[in-house]
C-alpha positions in Angstrom: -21.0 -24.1 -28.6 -18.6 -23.4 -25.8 -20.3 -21.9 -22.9 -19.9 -17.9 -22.0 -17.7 -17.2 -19.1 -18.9 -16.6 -16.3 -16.8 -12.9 -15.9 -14.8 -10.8 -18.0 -13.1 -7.8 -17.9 -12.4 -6.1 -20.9 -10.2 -3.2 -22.0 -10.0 -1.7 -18.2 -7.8 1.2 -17.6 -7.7 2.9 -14.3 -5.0 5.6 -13.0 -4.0 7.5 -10.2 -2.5 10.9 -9.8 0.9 9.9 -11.7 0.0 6.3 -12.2 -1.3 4.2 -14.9 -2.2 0.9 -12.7 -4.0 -0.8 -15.0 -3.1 -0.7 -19.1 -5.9 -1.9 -20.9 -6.2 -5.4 -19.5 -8.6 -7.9 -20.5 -9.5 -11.4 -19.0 -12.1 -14.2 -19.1 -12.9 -16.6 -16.0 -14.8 -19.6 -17.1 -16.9 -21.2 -14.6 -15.6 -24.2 -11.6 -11.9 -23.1 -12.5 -8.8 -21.5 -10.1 -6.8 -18.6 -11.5 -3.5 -17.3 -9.5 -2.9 -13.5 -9.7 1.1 -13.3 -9.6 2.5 -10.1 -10.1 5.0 -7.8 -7.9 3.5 -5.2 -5.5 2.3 -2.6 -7.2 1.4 -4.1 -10.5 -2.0 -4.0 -10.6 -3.1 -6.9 -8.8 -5.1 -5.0 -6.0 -6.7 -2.8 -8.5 -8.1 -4.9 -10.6 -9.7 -6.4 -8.0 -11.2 -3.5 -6.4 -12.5 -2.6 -9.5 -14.5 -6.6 -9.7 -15.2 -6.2 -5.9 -16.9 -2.8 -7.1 -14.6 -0.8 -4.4 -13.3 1.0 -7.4 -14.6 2.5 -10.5 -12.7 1.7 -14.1 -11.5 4.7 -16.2 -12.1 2.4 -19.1 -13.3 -1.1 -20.4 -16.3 -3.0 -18.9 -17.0 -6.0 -17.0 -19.5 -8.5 -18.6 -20.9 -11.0 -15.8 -23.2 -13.6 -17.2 -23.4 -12.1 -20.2 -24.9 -8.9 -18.6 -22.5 -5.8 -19.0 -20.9 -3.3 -16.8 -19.8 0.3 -17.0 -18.4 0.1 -13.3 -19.8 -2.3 -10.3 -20.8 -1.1 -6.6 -20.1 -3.1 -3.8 -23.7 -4.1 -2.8 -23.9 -4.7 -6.8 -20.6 -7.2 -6.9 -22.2 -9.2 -3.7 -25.5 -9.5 -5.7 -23.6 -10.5 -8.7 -22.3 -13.6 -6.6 -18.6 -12.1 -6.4 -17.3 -12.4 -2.8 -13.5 -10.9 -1.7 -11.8 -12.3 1.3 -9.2 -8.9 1.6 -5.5 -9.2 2.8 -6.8 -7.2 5.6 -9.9 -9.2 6.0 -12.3 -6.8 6.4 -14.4 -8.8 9.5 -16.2 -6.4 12.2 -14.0 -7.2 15.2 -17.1 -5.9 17.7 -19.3 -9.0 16.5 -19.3 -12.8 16.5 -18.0 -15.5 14.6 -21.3 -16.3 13.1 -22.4 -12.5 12.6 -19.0 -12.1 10.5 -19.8 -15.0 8.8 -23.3 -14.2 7.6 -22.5 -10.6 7.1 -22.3 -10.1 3.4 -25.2 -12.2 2.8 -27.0 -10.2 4.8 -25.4 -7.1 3.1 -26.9 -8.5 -0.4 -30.3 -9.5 0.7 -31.3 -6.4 2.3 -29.8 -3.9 -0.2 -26.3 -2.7 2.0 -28.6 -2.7 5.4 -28.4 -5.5 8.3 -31.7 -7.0 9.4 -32.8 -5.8 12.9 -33.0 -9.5 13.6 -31.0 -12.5 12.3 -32.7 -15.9 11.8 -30.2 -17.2 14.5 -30.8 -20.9 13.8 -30.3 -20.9 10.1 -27.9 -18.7 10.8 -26.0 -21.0 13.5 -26.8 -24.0 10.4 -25.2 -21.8 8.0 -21.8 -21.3 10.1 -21.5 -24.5 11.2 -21.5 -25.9 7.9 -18.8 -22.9 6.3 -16.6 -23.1 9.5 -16.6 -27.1 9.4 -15.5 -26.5 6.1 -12.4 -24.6 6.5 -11.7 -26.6 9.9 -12.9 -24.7 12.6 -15.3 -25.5 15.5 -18.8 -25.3 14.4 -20.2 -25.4 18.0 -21.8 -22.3 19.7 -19.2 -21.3 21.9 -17.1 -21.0 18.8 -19.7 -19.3 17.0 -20.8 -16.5 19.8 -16.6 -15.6 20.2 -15.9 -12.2 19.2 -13.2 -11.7 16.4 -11.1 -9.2 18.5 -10.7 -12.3 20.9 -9.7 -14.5 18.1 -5.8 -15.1 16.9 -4.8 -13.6 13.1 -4.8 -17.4 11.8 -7.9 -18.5 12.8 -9.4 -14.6 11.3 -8.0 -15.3 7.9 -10.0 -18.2 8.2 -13.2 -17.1 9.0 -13.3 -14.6 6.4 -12.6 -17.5 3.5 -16.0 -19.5 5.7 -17.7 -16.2 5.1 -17.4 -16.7 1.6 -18.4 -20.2 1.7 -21.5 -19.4 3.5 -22.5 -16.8 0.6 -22.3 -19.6 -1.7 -20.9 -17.3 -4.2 -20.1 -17.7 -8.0 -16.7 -15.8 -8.3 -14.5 -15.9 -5.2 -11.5 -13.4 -5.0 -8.9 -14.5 -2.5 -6.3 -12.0 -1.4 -3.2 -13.5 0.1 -5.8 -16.2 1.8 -2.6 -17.8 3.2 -0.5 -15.2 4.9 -1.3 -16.2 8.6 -1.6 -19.6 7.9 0.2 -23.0 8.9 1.5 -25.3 6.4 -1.5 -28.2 8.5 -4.2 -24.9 7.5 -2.9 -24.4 4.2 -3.1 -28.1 3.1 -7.2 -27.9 4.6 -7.7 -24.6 2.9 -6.2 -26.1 -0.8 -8.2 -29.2 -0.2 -11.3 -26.4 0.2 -10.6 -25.3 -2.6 -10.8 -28.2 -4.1 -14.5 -28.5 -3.4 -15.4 -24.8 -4.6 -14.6 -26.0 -7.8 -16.4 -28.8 -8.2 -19.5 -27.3 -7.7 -18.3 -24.7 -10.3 -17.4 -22.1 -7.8 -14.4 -20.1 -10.2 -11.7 -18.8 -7.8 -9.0 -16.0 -8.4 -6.1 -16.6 -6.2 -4.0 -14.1 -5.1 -0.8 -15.2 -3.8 3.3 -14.8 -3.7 3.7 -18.1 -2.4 4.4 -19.9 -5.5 4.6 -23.7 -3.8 0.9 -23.6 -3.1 -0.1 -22.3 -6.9 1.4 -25.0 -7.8 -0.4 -27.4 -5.5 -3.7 -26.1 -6.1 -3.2 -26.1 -9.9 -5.1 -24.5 -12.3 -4.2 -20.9 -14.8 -2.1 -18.4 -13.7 -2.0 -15.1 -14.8 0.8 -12.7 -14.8 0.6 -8.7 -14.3 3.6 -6.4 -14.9 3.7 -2.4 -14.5 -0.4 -2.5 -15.3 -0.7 -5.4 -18.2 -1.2 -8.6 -18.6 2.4 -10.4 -19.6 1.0 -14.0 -19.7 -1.8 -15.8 -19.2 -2.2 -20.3 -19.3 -1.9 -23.6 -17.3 0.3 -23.5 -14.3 1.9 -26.3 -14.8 3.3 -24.6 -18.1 6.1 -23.0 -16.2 8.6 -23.3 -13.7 9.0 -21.2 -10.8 12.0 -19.4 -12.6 9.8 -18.8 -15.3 7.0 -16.9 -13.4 9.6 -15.2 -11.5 11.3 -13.9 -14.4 7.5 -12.9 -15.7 6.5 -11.0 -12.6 9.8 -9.1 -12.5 11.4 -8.8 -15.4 14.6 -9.7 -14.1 16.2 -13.5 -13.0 16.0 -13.9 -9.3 18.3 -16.5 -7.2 16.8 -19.8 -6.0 19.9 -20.3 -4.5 21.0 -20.1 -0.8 21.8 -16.4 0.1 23.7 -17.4 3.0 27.4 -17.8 2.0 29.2 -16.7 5.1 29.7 -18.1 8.5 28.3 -16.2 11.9 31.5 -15.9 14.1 31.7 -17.6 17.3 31.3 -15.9 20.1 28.0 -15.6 21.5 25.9 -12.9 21.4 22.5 -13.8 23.3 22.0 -16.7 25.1 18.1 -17.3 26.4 17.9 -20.1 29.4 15.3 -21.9 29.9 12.5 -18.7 29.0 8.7 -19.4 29.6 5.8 -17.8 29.9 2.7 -19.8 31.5 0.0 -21.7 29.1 2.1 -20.6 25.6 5.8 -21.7 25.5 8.3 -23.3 28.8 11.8 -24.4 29.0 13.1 -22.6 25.8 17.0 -22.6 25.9 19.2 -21.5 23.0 22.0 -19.5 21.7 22.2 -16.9 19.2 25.7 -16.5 17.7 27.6 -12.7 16.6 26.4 -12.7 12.7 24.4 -15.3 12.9 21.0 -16.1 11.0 18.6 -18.0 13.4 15.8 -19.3 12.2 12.9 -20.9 14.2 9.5 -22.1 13.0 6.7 -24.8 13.9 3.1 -24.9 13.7 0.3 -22.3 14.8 0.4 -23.5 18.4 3.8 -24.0 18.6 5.2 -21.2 20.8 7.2 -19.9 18.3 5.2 -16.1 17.7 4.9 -15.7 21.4 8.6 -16.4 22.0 9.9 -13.6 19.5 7.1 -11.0 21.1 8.6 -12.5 25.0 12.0 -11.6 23.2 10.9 -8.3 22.2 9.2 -7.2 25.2 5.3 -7.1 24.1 4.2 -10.5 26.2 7.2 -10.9 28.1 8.4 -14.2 29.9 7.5 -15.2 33.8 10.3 -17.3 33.7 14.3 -17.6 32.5 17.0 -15.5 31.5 18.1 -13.2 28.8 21.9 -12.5 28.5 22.6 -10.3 25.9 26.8 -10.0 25.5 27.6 -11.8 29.1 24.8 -9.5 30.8 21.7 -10.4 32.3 18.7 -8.3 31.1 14.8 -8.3 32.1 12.7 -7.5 29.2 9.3 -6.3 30.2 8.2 -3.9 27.8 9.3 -3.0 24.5 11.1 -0.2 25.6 13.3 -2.3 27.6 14.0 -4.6 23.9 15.0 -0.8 22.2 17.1 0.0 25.2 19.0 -3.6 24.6 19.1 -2.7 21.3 16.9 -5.2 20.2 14.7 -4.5 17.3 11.2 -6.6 16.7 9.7 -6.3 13.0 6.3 -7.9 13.8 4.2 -10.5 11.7 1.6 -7.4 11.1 2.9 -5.0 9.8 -0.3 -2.8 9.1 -1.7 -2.9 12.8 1.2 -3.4 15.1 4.6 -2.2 13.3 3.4 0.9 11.1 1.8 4.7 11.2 0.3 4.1 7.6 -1.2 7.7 7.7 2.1 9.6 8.6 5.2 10.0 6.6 7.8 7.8 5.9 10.3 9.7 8.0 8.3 9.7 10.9 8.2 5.8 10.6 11.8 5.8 9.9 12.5 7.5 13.2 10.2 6.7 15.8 12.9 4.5 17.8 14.9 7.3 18.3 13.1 10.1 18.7 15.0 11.0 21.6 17.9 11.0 20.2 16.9 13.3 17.7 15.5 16.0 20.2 17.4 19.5 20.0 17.9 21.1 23.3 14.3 22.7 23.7 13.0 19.5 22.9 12.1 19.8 19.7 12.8 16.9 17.2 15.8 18.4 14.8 14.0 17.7 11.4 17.2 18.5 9.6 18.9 15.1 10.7 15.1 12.9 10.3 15.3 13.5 7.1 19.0 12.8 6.5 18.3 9.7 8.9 15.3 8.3 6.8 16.7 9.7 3.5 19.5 7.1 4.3 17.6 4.8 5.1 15.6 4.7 2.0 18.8 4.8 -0.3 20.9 1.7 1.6 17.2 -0.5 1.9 16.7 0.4 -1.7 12.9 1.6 -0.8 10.8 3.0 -3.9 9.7 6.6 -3.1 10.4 9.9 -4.1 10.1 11.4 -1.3 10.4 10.9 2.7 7.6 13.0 3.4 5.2 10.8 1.3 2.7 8.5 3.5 4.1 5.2 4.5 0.7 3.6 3.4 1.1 4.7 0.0 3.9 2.3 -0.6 4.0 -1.3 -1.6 4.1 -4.1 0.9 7.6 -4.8 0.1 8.7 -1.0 0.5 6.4 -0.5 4.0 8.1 -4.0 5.3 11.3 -2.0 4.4 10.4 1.3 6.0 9.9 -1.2 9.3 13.2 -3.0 9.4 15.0 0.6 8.4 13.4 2.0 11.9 15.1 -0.8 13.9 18.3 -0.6 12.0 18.2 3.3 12.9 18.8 2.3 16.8 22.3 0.3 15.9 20.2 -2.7 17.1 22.8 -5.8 18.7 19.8 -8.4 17.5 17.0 -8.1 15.2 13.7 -10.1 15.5 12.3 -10.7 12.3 9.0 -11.8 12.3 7.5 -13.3 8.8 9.6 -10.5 7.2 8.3 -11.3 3.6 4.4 -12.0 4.5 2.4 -10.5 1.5 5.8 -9.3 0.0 6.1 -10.4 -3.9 9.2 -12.4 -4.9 11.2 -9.4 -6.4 10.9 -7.4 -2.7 11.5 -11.1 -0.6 14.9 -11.2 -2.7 16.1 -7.8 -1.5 14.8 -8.4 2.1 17.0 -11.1 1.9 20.2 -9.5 0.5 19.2 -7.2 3.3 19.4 -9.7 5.8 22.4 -11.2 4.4 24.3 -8.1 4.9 23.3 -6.7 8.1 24.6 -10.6 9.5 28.1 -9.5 7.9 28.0 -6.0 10.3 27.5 -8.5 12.9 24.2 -8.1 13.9 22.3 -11.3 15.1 18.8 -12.3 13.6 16.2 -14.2 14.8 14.0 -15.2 11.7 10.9 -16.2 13.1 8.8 -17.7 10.0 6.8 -20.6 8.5 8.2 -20.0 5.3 10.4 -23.2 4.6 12.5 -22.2 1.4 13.3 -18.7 3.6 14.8 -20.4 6.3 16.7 -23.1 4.3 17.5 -19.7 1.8 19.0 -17.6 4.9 19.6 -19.4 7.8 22.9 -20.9 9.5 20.5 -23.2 11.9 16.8 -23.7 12.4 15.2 -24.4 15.5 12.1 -26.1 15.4 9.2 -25.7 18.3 6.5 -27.7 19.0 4.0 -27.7 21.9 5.7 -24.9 23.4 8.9 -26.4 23.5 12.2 -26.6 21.4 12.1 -29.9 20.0 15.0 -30.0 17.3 17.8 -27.8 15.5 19.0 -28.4 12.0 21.9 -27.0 10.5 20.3 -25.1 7.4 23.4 -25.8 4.6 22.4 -29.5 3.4 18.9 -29.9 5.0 15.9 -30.1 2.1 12.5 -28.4 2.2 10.8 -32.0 2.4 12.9 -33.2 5.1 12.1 -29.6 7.4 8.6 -30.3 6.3 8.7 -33.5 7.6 9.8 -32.3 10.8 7.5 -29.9 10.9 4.3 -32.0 10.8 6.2 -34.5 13.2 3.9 -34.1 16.0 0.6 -34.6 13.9 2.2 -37.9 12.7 
């Protein structure tokens, strides 16, 4: 007789004011196996794990968990349970330690939602050591006493996954586990993975990144508008296949980019540095053109598109922007170029989640907008971020709505419509389609395509190999703070970038 799973969900309905999310959906994890959770933004797939997390309450259905049945689940109840959620946003206490983050939910659990006045430091240094050793990090005590706020976002994402090693849980929910990470973490983290199933750890996987699905292996389920579409071994369908699943619609795996930038050169950066992260960085970016540059973690590649957009600027080189020299110190001095900078986090550094989506839309050029008493003229806002929302194609009903009540794709929107707002000569893009589902990433990048054609130069900053080789006219490729190498896009494969890429650890 076939074992009971180890979770189900059963019949769960849950909706919002005007939203069904979840349409009677029902599930069953068995024990030691990986499930992906593909779906667009917006189709349920953050729901339905609240409601397993216990962050959320069902309207209907159950959940049974080792045979023992639910009406609803609190957090402190889920923990107990053996279900641990590594967030997109992490959830870690930036104020305390490595090892403190680590240990915290098992803490949570065994003192019923309270920490202990005292940790056992030494089984607690024993227990770190062995989850951060696991997802490749240091396991000394320096490493271990570092605060989080001091830490980068890669190396975060991955102590919250050793945080869930350390609770040796049953049911592990991972929420776009891989957003931060390198293609050298992602390989350790899959291989991690790996070994949570063999000791019949059972995994649900929440990613857009179809490539590493499909190395992890396993069942893949699909949402759509609230329901369950399909459900069955990965390896059962192609990437066109889920795609088509997740949104109804065929998407292009085709290059976008079909036009040439024009020659005449738009910024030119000679020989930029800035000490102990990136030196000697000299390259051109063409009227038009697509520029992509990528390399690993420690590269120098996210600190040269914030030098470039004025938040850690350089110590040394020049920036000419159209045959003029220009000093970029802050981001102020970037908007003044006309330079726009779409960060790699959205949520903390690009966006005002709690205010509206016109106020997002404008805040580049709010002084343009002032009246003569200096008052902003709301009349053109709204016309400004009303247009904005019709040529992005950004799903809302209405400007005055919340940015943070929009999908990832849709918020990533709101951020590249600000920029576009200020007429912007060169647009950084950093990891534009980070957490964005494969329907959004393809009208980013019709996006992208088009704004090239107006003339406008992009920097595509990103470790994302198929969106460089989709968009780019050349990639530039960093390594150890330098610029090692530049392909020409048109022609060059995903395994020979790849290859490239991990050059330096070969």
């Amino acid at each position: 007789m076939a074992s009971e799973p180890l979770l189900q969900v059963l019949g769960v309905h849950k909706r919002f004011t005007g939203v069904h999310a979840l349409r009677g959906v029902t599930l069953a994890f068995e024990r030691g196996q990986i499930y992906h959770l593909l779906g667009e933004n917006g189709c349920g797939k953050s729901t339905l794990i609240k409601i397993i997390s216990g962050a959320q309450p069902p309207d209907e259905g159950e959940l049974v968990i080792d045979g023992a049945r639910h009406a609803r689940l609190t957090p402190l109840e889920s923990l107990a349970a053996g279900i641990e959620t590594v967030y997109q946003d992490l959830s870690l206490l930036p104020n305390m330690s490595v090892a403190e983050n680590v240990g915290l939910t098992t803490e949570l659990a065994e003192h019923a939602g309270r920490l202990a006045r005292t940790f056992d430091r030494r089984a607690l240094a024993r227990t770190a050591e062995r989850a951060l050793k696991a997802v490749g990090l240091p396991g000394d005590a320096d490493f271990q006493a570092t605060l989080i706020e001091q830490l980068p976002l890669a190396t975060r994402q991955l102590v919250a996954i050793a945080r869930a090693i350390a609770s040796e849980a049953k049911f592990v929910i991972m929420d776009e586990p891989t957003t931060s990470l390198t293609q050298k973490e992602v390989t350790n983290l899959i291989a991690v993975l790996g070994q949570l199933r063999a000791q019949g750890v059972t995994v649900l996987f929440v990613s857009h990144k179809l490539d590493e699905c499909y190395a992890i292996g396993g069942e893949v389920i699909v949402l759509r508008d609230g329901q369950k579409v399909t459900q069955g071994p990965i390896t059962n369908y192609t990437k066109a296949q889920l795609s088509e699943l997740m949104t109804g619609r065929e998407l292009s795996t085709e290059r976008y980019r079909n036009v040439a930038a024009q020659a005449d050169v738009l910024l030119d950066v000679r020989g930029l540095g800035r000490t102990g992260l990136f030196r000697d960085v000299s390259f051109t970016l063409h009227r038009g053109e697509i520029l992509g540059v990528t390399g690993l973690l420690d590269s120098g590649r996210n600190e040269l598109a914030r030098a470039l957009a004025g938040v850690a600027p350089a110590d040394a080189g020049e920036i000419v922007l159209e045959g003029r020299a220009i000093k970029l110190s802050t981001p102020g001095d970037a908007r003044r170029a006309r330079i726009g900078y779409v960060p790699e986090d959205r949520l903390n550094e690009g966006l005002f989640l709690d205010k509206p989506i016109r106020d997002n839309v404008i805040t580049a050029m709010i002084a343009s907008l002032r009246d003569r008493f200096g008052q902003i003229d709301r009349t053109r806002a709204r016309a400004l971020a009303e247009n904005t929302v019709k040529e992005l194609q950004i799903a809302t009903p209405d400007v005055d709505k919340a940015v943070q009540s929009l999908s990832g794709g849709n918020q990533q929107r709101v951020l590249i419509g600000r920029w576009l707002a200020i007429d912007p000569h060169v647009l950084i893009l950093h990891g534009p389609t980070v957490g964005v589902d494969v329907g959004s990433k393809d009208i980013i990048y019709r996006i992208m395509q088009r704004l090239s054609q107006r003339g406008i130069g992009i920097l595509l900053v990103s470790d994302d190999l198929p969106e460089l080789l989709q968009n780019c006219d050349r990639v530039l490729m960093m390594r150890k703070g330098r610029l090692a190498e530049e392909h020409h896009a048109d022609g060059l494969t995903e395994a020979e970038l790849y290859r490239a890429l991990l050059a330096e650890a070969a």
